[in-house]
C-alpha positions in Angstrom: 81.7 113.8 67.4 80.1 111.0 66.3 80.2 109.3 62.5 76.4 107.7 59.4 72.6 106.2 58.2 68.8 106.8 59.2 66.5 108.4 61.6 62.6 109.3 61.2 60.3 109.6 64.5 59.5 105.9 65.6 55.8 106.9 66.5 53.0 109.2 64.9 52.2 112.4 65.8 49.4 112.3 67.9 46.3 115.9 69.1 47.1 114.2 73.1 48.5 112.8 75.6 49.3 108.9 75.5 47.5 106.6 78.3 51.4 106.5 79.9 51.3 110.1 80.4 53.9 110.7 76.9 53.2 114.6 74.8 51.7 114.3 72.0 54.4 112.8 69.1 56.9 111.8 71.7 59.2 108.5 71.6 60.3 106.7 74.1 64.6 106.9 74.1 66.7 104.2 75.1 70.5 104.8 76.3 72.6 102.1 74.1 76.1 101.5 74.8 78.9 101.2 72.0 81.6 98.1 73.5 85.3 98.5 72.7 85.8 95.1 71.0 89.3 95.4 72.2 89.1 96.1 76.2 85.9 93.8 75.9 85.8 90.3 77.5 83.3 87.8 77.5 80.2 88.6 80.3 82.5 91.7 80.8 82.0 94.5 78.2 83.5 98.0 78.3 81.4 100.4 76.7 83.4 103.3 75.2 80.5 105.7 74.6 76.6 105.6 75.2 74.3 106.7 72.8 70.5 107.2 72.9 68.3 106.4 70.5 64.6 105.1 70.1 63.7 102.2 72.4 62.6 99.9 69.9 65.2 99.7 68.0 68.4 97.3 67.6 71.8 98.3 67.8 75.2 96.3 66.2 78.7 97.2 66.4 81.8 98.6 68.8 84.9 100.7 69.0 87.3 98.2 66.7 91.2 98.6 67.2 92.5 100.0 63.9 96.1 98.3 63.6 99.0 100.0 61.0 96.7 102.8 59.5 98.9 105.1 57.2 97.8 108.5 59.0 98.5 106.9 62.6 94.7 106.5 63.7 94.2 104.0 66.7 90.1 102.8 66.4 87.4 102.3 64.0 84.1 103.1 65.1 81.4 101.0 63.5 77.4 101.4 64.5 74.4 101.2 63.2 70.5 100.9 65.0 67.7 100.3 62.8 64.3 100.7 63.5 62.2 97.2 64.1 60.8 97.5 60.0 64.3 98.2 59.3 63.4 101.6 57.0 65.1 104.0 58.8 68.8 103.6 60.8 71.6 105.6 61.9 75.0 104.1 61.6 78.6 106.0 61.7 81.8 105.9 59.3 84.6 105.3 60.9 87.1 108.5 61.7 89.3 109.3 58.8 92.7 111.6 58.3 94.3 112.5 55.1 97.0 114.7 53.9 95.1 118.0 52.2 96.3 118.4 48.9 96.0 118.6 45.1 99.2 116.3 44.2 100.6 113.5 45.7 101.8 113.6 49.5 105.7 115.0 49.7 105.8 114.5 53.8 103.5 112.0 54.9 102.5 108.7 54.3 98.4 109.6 54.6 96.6 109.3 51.3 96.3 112.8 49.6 92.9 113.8 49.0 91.7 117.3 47.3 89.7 117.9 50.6 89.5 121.1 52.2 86.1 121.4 53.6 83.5 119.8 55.5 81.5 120.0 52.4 83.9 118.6 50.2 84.3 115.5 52.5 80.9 115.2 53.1 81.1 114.4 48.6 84.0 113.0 48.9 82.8 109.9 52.1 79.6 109.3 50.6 81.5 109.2 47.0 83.4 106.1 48.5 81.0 104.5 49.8 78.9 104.1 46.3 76.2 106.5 47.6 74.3 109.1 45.4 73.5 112.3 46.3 72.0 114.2 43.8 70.2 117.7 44.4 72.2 117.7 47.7 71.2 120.5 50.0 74.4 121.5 52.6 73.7 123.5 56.0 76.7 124.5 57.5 77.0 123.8 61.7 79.3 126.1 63.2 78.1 124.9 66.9 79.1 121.4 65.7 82.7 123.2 64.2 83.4 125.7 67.4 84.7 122.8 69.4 87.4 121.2 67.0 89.1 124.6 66.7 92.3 125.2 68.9 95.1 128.2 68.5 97.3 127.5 65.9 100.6 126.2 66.7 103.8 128.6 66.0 104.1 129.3 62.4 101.0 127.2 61.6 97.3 127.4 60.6 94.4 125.5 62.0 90.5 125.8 60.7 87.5 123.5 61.2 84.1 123.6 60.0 81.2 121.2 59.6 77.5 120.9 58.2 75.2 118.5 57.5 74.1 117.4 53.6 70.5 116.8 52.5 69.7 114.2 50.0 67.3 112.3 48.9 69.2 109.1 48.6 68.5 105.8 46.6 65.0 103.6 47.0 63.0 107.0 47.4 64.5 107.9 50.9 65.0 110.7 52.6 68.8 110.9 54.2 71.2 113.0 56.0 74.8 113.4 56.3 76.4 115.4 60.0 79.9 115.8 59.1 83.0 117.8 60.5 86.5 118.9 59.2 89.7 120.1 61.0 92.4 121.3 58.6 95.7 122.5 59.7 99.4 123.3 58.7 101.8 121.3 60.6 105.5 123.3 60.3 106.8 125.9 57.9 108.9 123.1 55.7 105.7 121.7 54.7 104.7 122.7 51.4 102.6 125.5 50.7 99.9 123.8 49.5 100.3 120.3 51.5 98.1 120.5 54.8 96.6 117.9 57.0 93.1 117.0 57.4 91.5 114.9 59.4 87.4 114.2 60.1 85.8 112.3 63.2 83.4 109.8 63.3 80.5 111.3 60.3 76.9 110.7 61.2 74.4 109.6 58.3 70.4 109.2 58.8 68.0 107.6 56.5 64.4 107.3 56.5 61.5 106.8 54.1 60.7 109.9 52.0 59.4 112.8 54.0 59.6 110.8 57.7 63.1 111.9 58.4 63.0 114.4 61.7 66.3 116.5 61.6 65.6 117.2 65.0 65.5 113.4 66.4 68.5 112.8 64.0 70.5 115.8 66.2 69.3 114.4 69.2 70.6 111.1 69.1 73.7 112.6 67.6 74.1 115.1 70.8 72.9 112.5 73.4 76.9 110.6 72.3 79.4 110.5 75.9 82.4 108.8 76.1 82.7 106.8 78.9 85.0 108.5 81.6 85.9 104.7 82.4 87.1 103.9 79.1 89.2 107.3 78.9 91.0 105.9 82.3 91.3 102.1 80.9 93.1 104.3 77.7 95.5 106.5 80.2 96.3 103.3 82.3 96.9 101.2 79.2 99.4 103.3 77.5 100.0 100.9 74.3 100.3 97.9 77.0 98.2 94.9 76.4 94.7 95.2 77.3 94.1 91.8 79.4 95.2 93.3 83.0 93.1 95.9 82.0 89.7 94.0 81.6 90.2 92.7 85.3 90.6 95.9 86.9 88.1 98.3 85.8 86.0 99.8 87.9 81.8 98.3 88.3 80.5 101.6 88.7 77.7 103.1 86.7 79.2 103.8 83.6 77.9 107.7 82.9 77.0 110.7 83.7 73.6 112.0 84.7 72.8 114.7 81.9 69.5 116.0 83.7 70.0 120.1 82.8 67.3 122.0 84.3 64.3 121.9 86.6 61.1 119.3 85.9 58.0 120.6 84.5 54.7 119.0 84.0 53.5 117.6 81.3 50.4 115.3 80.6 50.3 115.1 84.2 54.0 113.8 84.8 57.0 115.6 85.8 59.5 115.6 82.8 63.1 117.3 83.4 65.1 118.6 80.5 68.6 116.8 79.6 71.5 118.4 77.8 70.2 117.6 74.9 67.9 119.7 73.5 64.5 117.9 73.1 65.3 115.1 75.6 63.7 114.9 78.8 64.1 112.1 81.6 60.4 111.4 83.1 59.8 111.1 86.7 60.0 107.3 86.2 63.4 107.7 85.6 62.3 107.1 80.8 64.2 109.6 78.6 61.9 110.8 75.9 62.6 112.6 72.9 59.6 115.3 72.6 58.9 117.4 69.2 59.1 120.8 69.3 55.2 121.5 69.3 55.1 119.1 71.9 57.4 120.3 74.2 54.7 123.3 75.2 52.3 121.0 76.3 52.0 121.2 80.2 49.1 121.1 82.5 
């Protein structure tokens, strides 16, 4: 999952098709690629995940090694892209893992929170952080939720959910929260009421009031793969230092083609759809996000 800050639609909506041969409200996507600051070297960086995201926009940040955390969590991601005015951005908090419950922690060393939900997280992050939401809207995601949930081990209890929270946040912008929560019961001699919770990477959009598109926010969210090279750097480390590892990973290209389905015409180009809902890579071998409304238009 990805973890964060703002997202509206980078151009207008426009009644046809762009000189270039772009649908009608399209916007040019452009694959970014988050380094791990740790496996990193200079000329030499190793991206642990790719995102996409509008072309004109600048990206900051990496996967940051997350040394002695109380709840055992190795990284920290931290990312943000802005738009080139800077009004709307989408950035990620960091993972996070807590022990669920209403008193102080008995059997762990995590912080206890009174967090059982994706909901109540969702409060509880933005809480932290200083940010306002007031006349919050929550939508709960179960295709976002499905994933995270795995059989519960013997004697214990496992659930996940996740949603997204609606806001209109401080300065008169519209903003969105994507967040996700796995709570389980680790052994019978736990407490009854003591569980353990633990959220990946939240995703919060911002954009000026009534420019936000949930829909390009989901994309970008969606687009987010690890890179298989970085999972082998990870299996070949194995808590050994990461210089030996910078030298020997692989130049290849770093991920996956996500092309999911046949091309079809539009504006007389041929666009294939990715995995992503509302992506498509043109013939030219551009990704373009392409509204809904858009999406019908063929020749």
């Amino acid at each position: 999952l990805f973890v964060v800050a703002a997202l509206a639609a980078a151009k207008s909506p426009r009644e046809a098709c762009a000189g270039d041969g772009a649908p009608p409200g399209a916007v040019a996507m452009k694959e970014f690629a988050i380094p791990d600051a740790a496996l990193s070297a200079p000329g030499r960086p190793l991206a642990y995940m790719s995102v996409l995201a509008p072309a004109d926009w600048k990206a900051e940040g990496a996967l940051y090694p997350r040394a002695g955390d109380p709840c055992g969590l190795r990284f920290s991601l931290k990312w943000r892209a802005a738009s080139p005015d800077g009004r709307s951005t989408v950035e990620t908090f960091p993972e996070a893992a807590w022990t669920a419950s209403r008193r102080e922690a008995q059997f762990s060393s995590c912080p206890s929170r009174p967090v059982f939900s994706a909901a109540e997280y969702a409060e509880d992050l933005l809480s932290r952080h200083g940010v306002k939401a007031p006349a919050a809207t929550w939508r709960a995601r179960e295709d976002i939720a499905a994933p995270f949930r795995t059989p519960p081990a013997a004697g214990g209890e496992t659930t996940a959910d996740a949603g997204e929270l609606s806001f209109r946040a401080e300065g008169a912008s519209d903003a969105l929260l994507i967040a996700a929560v796995v709570i389980w019961k680790p052994a019978h001699f736990i407490p009854e009421d003591e569980w353990r919770g633990y959220a990946p990477p939240a995703i919060l959009a911002t954009a000026p009031a009534g420019k936000l598109d949930a829909d390009l926010v989901e994309a970008v969210r969606a687009s987010a793969i690890v890179n298989p090279d970085w999972q082998a750097a990870q299996e070949r480390l194995s808590g050994a230092d990461a210089a030996p590892m910078r030298k020997t990973v692989a130049a290849r290209p770093p991920f996956p083609n996500r092309t999911a389905g046949a091309p079809v015409t539009k504006c007389g180009r041929a666009y294939a759809p990715l995995s992503t809902p509302l992506l498509w890579r043109r013939d030219d071998g551009r990704v373009y996000y392409i509204p809904r409304g858009a999406a019908s238009v063929q020749d």
